[in-house]
VOPAGU-2260 file (C-alpha; in pm, 1 decimal, decimal comma):
REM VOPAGU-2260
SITE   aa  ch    i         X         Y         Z
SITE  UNK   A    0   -2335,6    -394,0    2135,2
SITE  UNK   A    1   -2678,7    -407,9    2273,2
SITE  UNK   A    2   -2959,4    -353,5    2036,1
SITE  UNK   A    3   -3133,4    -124,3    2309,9
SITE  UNK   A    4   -2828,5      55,4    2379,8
SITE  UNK   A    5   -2760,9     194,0    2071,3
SITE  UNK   A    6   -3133,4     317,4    2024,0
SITE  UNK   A    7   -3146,4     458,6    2379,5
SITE  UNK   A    8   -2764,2     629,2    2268,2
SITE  UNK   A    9   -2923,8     724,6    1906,5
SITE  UNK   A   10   -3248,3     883,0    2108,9
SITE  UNK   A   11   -3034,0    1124,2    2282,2
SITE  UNK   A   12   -2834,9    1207,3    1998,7
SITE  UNK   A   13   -3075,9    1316,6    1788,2
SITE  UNK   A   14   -3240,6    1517,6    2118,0
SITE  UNK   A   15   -2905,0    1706,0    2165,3
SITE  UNK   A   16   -2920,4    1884,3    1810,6
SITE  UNK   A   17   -2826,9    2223,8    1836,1
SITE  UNK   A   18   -2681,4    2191,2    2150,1
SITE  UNK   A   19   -2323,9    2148,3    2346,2
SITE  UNK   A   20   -2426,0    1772,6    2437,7
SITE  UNK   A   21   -2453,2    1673,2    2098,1
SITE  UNK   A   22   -2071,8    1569,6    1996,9
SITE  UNK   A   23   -2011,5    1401,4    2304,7
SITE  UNK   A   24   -2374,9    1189,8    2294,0
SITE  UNK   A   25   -2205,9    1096,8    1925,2
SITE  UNK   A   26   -1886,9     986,3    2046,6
SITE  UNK   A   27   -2044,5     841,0    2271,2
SITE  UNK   A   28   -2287,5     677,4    1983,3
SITE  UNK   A   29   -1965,2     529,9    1767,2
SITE  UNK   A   30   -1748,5     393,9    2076,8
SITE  UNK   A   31   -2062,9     140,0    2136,1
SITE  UNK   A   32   -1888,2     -56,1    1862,7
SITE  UNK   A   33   -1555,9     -25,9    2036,8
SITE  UNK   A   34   -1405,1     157,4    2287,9
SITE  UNK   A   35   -1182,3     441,5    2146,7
SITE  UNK   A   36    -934,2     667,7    2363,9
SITE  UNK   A   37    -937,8     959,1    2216,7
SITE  UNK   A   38   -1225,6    1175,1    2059,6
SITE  UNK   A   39   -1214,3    1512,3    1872,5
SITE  UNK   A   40   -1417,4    1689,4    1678,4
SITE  UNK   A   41   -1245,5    1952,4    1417,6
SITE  UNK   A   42   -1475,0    2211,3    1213,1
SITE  UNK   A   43   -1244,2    2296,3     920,7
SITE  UNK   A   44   -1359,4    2641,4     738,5
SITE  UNK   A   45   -1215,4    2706,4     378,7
SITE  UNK   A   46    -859,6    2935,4     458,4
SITE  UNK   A   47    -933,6    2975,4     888,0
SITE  UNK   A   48    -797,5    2792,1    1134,8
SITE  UNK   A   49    -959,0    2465,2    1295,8
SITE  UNK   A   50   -1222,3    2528,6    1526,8
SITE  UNK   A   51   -1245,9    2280,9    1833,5
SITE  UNK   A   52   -1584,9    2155,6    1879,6
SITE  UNK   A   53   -1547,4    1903,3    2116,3
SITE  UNK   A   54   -1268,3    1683,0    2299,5
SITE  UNK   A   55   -1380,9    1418,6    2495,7
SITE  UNK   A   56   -1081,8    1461,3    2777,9
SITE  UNK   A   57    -741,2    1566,5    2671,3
SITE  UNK   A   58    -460,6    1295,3    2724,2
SITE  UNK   A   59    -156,0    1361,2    2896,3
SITE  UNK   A   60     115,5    1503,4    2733,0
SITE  UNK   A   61    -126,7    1627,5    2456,4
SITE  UNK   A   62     -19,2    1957,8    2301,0
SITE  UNK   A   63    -362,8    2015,8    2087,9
SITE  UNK   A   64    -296,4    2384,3    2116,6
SITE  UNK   A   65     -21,8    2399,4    1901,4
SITE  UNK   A   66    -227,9    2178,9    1644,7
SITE  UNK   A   67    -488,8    2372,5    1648,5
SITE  UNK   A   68    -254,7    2696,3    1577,5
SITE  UNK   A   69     -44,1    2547,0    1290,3
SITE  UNK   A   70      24,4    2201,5    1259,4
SITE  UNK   A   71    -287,3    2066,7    1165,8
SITE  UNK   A   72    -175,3    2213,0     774,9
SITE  UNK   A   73      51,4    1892,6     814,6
SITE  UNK   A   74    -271,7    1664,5     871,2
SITE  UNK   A   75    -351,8    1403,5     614,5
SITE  UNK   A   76    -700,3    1386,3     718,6
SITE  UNK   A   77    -725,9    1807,5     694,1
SITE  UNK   A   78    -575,9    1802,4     330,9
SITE  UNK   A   79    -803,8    1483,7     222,2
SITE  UNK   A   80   -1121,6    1724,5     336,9
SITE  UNK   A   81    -968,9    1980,5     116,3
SITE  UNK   A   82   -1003,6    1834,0    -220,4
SITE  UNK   A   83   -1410,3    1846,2    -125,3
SITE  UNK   A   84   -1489,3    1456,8    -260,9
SITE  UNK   A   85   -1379,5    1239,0      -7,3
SITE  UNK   A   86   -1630,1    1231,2     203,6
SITE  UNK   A   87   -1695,9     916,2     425,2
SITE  UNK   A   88   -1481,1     700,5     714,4
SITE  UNK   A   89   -1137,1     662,6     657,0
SITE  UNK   A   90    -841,6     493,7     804,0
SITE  UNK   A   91    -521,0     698,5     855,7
SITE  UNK   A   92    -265,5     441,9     701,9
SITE  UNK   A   93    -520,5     393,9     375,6
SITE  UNK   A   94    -486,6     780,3     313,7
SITE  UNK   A   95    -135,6     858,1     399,1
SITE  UNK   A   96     158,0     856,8     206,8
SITE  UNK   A   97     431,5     631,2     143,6
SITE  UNK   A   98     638,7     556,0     427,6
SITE  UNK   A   99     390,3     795,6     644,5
SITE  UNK   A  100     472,5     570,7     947,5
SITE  UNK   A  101     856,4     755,4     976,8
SITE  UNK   A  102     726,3    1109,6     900,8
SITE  UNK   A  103     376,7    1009,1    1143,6
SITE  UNK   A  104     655,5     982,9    1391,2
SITE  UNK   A  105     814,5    1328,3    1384,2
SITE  UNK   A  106     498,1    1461,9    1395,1
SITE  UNK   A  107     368,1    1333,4    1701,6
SITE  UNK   A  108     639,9    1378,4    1887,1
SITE  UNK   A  109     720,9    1722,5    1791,3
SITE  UNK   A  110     356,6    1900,8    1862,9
SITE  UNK   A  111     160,8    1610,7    2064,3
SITE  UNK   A  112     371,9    1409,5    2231,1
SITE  UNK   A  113     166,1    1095,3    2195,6
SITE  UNK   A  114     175,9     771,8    2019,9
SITE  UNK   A  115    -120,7     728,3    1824,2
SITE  UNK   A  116     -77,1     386,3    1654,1
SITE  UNK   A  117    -428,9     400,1    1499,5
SITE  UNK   A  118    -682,4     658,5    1357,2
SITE  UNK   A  119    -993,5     689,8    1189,0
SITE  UNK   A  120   -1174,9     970,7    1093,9
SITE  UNK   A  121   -1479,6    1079,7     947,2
SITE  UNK   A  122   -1490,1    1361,2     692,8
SITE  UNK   A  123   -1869,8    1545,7     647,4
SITE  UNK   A  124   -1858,2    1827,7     430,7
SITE  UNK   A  125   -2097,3    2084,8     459,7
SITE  UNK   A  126   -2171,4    2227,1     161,8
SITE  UNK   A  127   -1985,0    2404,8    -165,4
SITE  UNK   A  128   -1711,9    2631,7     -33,0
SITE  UNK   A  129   -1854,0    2563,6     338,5
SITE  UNK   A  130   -1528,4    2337,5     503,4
SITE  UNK   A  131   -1572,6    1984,6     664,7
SITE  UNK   A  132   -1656,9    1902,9    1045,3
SITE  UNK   A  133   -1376,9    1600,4    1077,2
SITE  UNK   A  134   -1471,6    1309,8    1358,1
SITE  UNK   A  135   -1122,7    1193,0    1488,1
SITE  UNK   A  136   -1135,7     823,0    1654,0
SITE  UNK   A  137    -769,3     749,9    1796,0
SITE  UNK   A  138    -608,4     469,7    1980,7
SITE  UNK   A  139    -270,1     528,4    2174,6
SITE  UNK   A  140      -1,1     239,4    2214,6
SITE  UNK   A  141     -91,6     -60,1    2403,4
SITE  UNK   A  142    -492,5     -31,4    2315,9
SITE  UNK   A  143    -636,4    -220,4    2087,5
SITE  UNK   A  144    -641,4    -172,0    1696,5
SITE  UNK   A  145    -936,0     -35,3    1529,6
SITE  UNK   A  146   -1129,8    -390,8    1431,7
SITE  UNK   A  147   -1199,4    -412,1    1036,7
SITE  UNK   A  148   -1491,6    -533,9    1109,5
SITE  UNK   A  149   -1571,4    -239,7    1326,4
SITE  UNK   A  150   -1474,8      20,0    1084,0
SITE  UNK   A  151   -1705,1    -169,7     806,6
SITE  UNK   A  152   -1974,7     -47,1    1080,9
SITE  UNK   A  153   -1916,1     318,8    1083,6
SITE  UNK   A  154   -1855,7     335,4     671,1
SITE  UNK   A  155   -2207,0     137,9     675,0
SITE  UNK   A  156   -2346,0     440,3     936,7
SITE  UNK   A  157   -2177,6     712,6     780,8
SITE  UNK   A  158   -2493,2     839,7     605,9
SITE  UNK   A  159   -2708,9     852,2     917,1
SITE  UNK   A  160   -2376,5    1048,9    1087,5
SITE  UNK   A  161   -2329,5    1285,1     822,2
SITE  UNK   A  162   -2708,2    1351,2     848,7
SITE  UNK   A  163   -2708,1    1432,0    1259,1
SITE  UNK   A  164   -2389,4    1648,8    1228,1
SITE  UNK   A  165   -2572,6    1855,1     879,0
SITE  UNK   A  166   -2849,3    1907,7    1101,5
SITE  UNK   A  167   -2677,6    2001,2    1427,9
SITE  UNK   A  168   -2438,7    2227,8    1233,6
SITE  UNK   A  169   -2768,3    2425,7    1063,2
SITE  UNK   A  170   -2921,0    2407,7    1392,2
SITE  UNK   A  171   -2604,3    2563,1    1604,7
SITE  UNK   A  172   -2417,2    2899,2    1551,1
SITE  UNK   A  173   -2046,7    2809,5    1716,9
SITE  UNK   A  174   -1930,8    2821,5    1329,3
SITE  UNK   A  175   -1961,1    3169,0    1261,7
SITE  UNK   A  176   -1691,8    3238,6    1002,9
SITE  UNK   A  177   -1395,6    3432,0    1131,3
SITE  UNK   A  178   -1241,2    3757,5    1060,9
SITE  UNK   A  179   -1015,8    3763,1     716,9
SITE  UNK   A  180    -679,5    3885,2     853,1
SITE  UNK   A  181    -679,0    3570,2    1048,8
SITE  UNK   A  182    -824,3    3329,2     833,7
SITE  UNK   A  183    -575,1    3390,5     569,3
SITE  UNK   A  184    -277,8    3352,9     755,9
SITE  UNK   A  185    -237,2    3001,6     744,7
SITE  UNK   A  186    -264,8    3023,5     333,1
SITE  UNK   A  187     -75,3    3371,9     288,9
SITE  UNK   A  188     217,7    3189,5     543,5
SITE  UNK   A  189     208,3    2807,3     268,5
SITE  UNK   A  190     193,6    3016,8     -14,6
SITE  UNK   A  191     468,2    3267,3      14,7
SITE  UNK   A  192     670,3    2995,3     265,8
SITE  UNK   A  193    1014,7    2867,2      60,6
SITE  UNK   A  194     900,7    3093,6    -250,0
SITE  UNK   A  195    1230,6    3332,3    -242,1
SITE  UNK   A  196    1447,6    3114,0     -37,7
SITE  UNK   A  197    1410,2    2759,9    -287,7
SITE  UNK   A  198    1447,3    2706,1    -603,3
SITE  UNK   A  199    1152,5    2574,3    -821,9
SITE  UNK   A  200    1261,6    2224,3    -774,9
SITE  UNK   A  201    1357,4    2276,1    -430,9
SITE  UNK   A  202    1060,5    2397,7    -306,7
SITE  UNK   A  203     890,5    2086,7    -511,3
SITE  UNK   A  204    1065,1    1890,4    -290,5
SITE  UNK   A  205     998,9    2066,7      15,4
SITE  UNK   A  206     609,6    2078,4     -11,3
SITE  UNK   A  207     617,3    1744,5    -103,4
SITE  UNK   A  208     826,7    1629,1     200,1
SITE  UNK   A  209     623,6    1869,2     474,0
SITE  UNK   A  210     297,2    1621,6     339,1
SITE  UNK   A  211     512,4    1304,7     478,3
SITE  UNK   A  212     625,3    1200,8     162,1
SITE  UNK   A  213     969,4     970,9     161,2
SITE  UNK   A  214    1229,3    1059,5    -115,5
SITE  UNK   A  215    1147,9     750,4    -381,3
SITE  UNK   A  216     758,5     881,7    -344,2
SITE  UNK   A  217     895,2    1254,7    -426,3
SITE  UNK   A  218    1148,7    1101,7    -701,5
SITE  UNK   A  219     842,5     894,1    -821,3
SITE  UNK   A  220     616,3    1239,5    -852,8
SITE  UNK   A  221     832,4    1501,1   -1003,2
SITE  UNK   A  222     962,4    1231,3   -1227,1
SITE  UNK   A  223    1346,5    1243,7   -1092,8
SITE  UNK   A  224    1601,2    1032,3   -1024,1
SITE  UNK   A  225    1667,0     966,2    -666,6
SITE  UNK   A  226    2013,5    1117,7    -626,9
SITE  UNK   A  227    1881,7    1450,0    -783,8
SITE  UNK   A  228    1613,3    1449,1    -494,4
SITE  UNK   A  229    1883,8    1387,0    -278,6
SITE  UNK   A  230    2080,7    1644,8    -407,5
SITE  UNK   A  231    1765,0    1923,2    -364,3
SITE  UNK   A  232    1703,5    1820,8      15,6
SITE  UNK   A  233    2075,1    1871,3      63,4
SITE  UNK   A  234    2094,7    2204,3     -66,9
SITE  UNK   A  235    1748,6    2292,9      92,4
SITE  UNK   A  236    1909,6    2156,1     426,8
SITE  UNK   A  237    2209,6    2384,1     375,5
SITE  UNK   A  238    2037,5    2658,0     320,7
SITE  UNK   A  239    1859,9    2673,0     600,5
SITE  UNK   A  240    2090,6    2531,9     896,8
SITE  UNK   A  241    1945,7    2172,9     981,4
SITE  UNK   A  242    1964,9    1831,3     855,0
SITE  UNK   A  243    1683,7    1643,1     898,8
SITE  UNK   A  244    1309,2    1570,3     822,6
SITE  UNK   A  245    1205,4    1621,2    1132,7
SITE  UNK   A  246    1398,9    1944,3    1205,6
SITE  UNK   A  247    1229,8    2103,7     879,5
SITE  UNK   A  248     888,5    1991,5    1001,1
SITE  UNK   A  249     951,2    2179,4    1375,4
SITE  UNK   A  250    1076,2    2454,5    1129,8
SITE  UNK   A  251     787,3    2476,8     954,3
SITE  UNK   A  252     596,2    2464,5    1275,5
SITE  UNK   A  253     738,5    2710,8    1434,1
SITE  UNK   A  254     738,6    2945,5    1201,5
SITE  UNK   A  255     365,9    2943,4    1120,4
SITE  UNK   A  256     292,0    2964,6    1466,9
SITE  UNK   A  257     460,6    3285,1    1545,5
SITE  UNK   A  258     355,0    3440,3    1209,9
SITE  UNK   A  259     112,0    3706,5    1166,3
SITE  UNK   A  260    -112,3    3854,4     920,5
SITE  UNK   A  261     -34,3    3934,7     670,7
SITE  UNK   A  262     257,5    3737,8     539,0
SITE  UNK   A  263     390,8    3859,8     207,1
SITE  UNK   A  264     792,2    3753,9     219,0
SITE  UNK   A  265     917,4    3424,2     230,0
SITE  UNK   A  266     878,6    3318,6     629,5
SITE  UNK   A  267    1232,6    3138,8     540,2
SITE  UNK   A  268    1411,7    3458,1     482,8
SITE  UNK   A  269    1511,9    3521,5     805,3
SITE  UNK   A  270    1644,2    3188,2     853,4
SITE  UNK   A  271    1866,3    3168,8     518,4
SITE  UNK   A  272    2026,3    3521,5     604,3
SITE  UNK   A  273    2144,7    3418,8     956,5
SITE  UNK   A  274    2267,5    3101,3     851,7
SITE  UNK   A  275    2403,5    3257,4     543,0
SITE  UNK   A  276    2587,7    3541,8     827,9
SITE  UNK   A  277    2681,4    3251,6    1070,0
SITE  UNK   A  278    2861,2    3091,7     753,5
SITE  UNK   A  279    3067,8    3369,2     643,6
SITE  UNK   A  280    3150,7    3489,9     974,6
């Protein structure tokens, strides 16, 4: 990287506030340290969907739509901007869980279709009860890893990022807050989804297994033996028709995307009863 470069590249970033070109002068900004092949830009609102703010070009095969609708509850980089603290740059196999790699797996394959074998992102919040905008940097099999010693860069920039994107975001008005029937959904659809189908432990298990965790992790955090585990996802399996991880997550999926507002029954219901009907003939 050129000295000049990145202060001609900074110039027009901070002369695009407030408008469309400023994301993709940004993007533009970070791959100067290295070339990345995919770059979004997520705004995350407390209880609301994802908003899009910018994708630099969409790869092939990409299904963002159906992230966007539903699957990004699953993301570990959406749940990490959440908890409101963990602001900065991180690296998706630092934050995941245990054995992510497996679950990582299903997930792409199911809603994108792409094989993402590295990811960074950078989590800004915007202020107390305000969501996160989320910078996603992503490299697809065959490129090139994410260099450590280019990631040191952008956790050593991240204050002068978070800066542009606070002042773009006060500057802009594409986050207007959206309407309460459908902001809700998505946390009407987790809370009530499993609650009348599961029992306590099983729907333990099942939250803990739609965030990617592998069975000695769960065993590990409800303080269970392994074969008891075992025994939950088998009975949670039973109950409703498949048997495997990655048929629960395209469940889950599924489900949330053809929900709508409000949700007050289980969104599993259905699915017991006409496996429950298919069993007894």
């Amino acid at each position: 990287m050129q000295l000049a470069n990145w202060s001609e590249q900074l110039l027009r970033v901070q002369q695009s506030q407030g408008s469309e070109r400023f994301y993709p002068a940004l993007c533009q900004l970070l791959g100067q340290l290295q070339h990345a092949d995919e770059c979004v830009v997520l705004l995350f609102r407390p209880a609301q969907p994802p908003q899009l703010l910018y994708q630099r070009a969409p790869l092939p095969g990409d299904n963002f739509g159906l992230y966007l609708k539903s699957a990004y509850v699953l993301d570990p980089f959406y749940r990490l901007g959440l908890r409101g603290s963990h602001k900065g740059v991180w690296r998706l196999s630092d934050i995941a869980p245990e054995n992510y790699a497996e679950f990582e797996q299903y997930y792409n394959s199911y809603f994108r279709h792409l094989k993402i074998q590295d990811e960074v992102g950078f989590i800004i919040p915007l202020g107390l009860h305000q969501g996160f905008v989320h910078i996603e940097l992503a490299q697809i099999a065959g490129s090139e890893l994410f260099r450590l010693e280019v990631i040191a860069q952008w956790q050593a920039l991240f204050c002068m990022v978070e800066q542009l994107v606070l002042q773009h975001q006060q500057l802009c008005h594409a986050d207007e807050p959206r309407s309460y029937a459908t902001g809700y959904l998505v946390d009407d659809f987790q809370r009530c989804f499993g609650s009348e189908v599961c029992t306590t432990r099983e729907r333990d298990v099942l939250n803990l297994m739609l965030e990617g965790h592998c069975v000695k992790a769960i065993a590990r955090q409800l303080k269970l033996g392994l074969e008891t585990v075992k025994m939950h996802r088998k009975n949670l399996y039973a109950k409703l028709g498949i048997s495997s991880h990655p048929e629960l997550l395209a469940l889950f999926i599924e489900l949330l995307a053809n929900s709508e507002a409000p949700v007050l029954r289980d969104p599993l219901l259905p699915v017991a009863a006409a496996v429950e009907l298919k069993r007894t003939g």
